[in-house]
SESE-339945 format. One line per 5 residues: number of its first residue (from 1); their letters; for each residue y, x negated, z negated of N, C-alpha, C. Coordinates in steps of 0.001 Angstrom, whole numbers, plus 500000, padded with zeros to 6 digits. Example, Ala and Ser with C-alpha at 12.3 -4.5 7.8 and 13.67 -1.06 7.14 Angstrom:
! SESE-339945
1> AS> 494310,486810,492200,495500,487700,492200,496700,486800,492200 | 497750,487150,492920,498940,486330,492860,500030,487100,492130
END
This chain:
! SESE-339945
1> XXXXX> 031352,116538,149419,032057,117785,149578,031662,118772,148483 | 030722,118654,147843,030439,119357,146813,030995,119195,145723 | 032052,118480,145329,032764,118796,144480,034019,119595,144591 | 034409,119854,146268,035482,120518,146589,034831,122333,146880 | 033673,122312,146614,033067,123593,147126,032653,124365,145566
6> XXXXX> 032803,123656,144527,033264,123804,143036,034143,124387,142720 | 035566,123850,143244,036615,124450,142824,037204,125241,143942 | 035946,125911,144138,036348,127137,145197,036067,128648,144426 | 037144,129546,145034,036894,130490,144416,035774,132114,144641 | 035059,132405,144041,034150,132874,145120,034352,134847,145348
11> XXXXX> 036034,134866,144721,036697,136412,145119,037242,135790,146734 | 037614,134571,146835,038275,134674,148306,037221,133495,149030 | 036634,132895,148593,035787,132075,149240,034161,132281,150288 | 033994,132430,151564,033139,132884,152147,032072,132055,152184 | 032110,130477,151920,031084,129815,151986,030745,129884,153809
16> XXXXX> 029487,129477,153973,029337,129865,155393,029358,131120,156383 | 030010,131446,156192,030174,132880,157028,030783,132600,158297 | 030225,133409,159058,030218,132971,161078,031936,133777,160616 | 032557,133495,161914,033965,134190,162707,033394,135520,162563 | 032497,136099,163116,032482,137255,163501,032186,138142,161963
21> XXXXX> 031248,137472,160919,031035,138056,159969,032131,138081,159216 | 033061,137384,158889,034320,137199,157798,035440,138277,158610 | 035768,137918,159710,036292,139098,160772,036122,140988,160337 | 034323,140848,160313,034359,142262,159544,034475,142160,158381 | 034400,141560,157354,034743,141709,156385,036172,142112,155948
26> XXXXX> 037198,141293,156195,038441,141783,156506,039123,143137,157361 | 038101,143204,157947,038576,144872,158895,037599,145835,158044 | 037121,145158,157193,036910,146679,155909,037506,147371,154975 | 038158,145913,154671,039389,145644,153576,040203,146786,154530 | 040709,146163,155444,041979,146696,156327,043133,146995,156002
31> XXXXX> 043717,145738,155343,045060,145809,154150,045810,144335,154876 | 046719,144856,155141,047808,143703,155075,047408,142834,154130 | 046960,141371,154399,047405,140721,153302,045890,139794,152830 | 044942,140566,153424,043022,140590,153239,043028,139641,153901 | 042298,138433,153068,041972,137302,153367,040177,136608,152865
36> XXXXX> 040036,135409,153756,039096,134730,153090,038757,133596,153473 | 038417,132387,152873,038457,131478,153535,036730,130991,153697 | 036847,130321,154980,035166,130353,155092,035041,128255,155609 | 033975,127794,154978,033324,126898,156021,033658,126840,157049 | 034386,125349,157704,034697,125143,158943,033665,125068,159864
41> XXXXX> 033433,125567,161297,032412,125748,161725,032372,124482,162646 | 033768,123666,162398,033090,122518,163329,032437,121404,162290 | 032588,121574,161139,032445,120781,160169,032801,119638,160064 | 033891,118940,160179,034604,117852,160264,035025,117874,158561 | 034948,116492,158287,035663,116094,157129,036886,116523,156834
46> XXXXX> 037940,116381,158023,039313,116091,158412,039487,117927,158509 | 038704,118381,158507,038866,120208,158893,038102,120894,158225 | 037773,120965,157121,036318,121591,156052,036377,123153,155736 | 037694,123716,156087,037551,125166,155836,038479,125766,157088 | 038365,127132,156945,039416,127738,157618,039548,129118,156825
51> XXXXX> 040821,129725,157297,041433,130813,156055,041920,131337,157390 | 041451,132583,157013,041393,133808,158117,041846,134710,157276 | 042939,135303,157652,043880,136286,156839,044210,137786,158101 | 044427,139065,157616,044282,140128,158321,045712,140272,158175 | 046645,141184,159104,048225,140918,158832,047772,142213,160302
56> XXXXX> 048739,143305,159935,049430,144058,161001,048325,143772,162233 | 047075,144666,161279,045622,144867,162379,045320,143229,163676 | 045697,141772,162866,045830,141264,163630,044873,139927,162950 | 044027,139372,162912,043773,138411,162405,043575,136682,163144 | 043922,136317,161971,044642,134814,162551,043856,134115,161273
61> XXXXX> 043292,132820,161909,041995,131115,162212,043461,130164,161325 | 043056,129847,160665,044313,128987,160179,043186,127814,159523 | 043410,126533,159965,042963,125450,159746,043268,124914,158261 | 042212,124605,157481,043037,123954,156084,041931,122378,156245 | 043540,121712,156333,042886,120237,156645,043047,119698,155835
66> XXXXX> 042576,118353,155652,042099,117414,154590,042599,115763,154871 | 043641,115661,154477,043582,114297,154162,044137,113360,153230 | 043351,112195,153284,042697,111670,151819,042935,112464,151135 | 043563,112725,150027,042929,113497,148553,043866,114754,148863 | 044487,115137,150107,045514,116382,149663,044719,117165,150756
71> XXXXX> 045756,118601,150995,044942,119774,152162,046415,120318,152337 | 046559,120568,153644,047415,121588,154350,047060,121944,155471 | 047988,123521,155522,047501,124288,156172,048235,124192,157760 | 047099,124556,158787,047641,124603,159833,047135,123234,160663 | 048198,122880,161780,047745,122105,162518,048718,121043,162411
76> XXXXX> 049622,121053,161523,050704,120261,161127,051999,120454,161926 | 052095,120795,162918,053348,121345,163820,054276,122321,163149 | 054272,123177,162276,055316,123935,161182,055094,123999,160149 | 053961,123218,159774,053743,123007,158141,053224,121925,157754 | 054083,120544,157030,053357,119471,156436,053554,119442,154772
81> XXXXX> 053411,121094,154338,053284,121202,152902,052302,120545,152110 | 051969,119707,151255,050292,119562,150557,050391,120145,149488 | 048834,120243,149331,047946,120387,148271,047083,119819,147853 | 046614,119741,146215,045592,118928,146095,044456,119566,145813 | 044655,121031,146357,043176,121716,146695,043370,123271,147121
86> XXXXX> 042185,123690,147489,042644,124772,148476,042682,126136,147147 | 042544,125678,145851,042639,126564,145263,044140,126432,144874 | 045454,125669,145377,045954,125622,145426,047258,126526,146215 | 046401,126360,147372,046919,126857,148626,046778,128122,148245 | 045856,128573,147833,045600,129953,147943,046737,130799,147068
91> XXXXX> 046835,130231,145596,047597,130536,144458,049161,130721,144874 | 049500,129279,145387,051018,129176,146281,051068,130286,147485 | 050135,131095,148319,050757,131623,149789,050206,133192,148741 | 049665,132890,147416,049911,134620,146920,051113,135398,146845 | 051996,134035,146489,053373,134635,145479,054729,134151,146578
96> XXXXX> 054184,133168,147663,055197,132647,148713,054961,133340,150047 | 055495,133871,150605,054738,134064,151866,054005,132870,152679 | 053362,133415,153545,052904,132556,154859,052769,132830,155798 | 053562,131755,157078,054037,131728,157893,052855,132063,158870 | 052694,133193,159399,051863,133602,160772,052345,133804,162144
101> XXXXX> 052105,132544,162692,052436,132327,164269,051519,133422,165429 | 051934,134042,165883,051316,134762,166753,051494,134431,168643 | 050756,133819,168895,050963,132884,169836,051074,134390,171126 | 052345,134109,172229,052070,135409,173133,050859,135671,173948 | 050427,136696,174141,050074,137046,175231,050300,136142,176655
106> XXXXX> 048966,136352,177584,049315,135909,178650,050769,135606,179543 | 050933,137444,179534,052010,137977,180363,052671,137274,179821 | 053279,137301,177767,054400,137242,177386,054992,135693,177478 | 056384,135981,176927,056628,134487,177434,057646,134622,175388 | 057428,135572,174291,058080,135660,173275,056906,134971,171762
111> XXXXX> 057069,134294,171288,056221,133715,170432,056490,134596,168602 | 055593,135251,168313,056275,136379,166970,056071,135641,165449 | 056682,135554,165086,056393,134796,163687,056735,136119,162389 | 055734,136067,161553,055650,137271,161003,055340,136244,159417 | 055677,136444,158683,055214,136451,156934,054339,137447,156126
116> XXXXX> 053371,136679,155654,052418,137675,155021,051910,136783,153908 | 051613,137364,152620,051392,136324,151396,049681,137443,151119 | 049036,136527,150270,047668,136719,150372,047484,137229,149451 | 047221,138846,149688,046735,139674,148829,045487,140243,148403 | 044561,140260,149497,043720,140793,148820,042369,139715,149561
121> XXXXX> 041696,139314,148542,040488,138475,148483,039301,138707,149037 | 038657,138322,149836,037542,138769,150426,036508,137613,150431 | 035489,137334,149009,034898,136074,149406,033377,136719,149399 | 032579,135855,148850,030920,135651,148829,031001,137175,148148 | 031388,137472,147024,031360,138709,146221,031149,140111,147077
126> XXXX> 031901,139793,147921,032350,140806,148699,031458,141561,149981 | 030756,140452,150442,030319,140355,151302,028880,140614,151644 | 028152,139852,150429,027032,140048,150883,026331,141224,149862 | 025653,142069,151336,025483,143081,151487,023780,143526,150091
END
């Protein structure tokens, strides 16, 4: 995995950073668009990062999976786009939007799908204090 942790970038790249720490990081930013992608915390081969993006005070866990030599995002249910690296992904959802599922509420029974393209970077740089 250390050659994929190379061609990572370290304006949007968190390296190991918990949920809760990358979370504030992004609610500092507090910009539509504030992203970062961190170390998967279950650490699976098949699941090696996740990209946590801030959108309309709302932030959303987006899986970037791995298989054999490509990566896409999500859980594969509305997106079987690839890449052949997440510095990829990142470059493509700057200038394309990306698709943010907002799953309802208990009560609700309406599922919101919103577009947001990745503007502003929040990695290792950023972060540590």
């Amino acid at each position: 995995m250390a050659l994929c942790v190379q061609a990572l970038d370290p304006t949007w790249y968190g390296g190991e950073l918990t949920r809760q720490e990358a979370e504030e990081a992004l609610r500092d930013v507090d910009q539509d668009g504030a992203f970062v992608v961190r170390d998967s915390s279950k650490g699976r081969a098949e699941h090696p990062y996740t990209l946590m993006v801030l959108n309309e005070d709302k932030i959303y866990n987006i899986k970037i999976r791995k298989q054999e030599e490509m990566f896409f995002l999500g859980t594969g249910l509305h997106n079987d786009k690839s890449f052949p690296g997440v510095r990829e992904i990142i470059t493509h959802h700057a200038h394309a939007p990306l698709l943010l599922i907002d799953a309802p509420d208990r009560g609700g029974s309406e599922t919101h799908r919103l577009l947001c393209r990745l503007l502003h970077p929040v990695g290792l740089n950023k972060t540590i204090g």
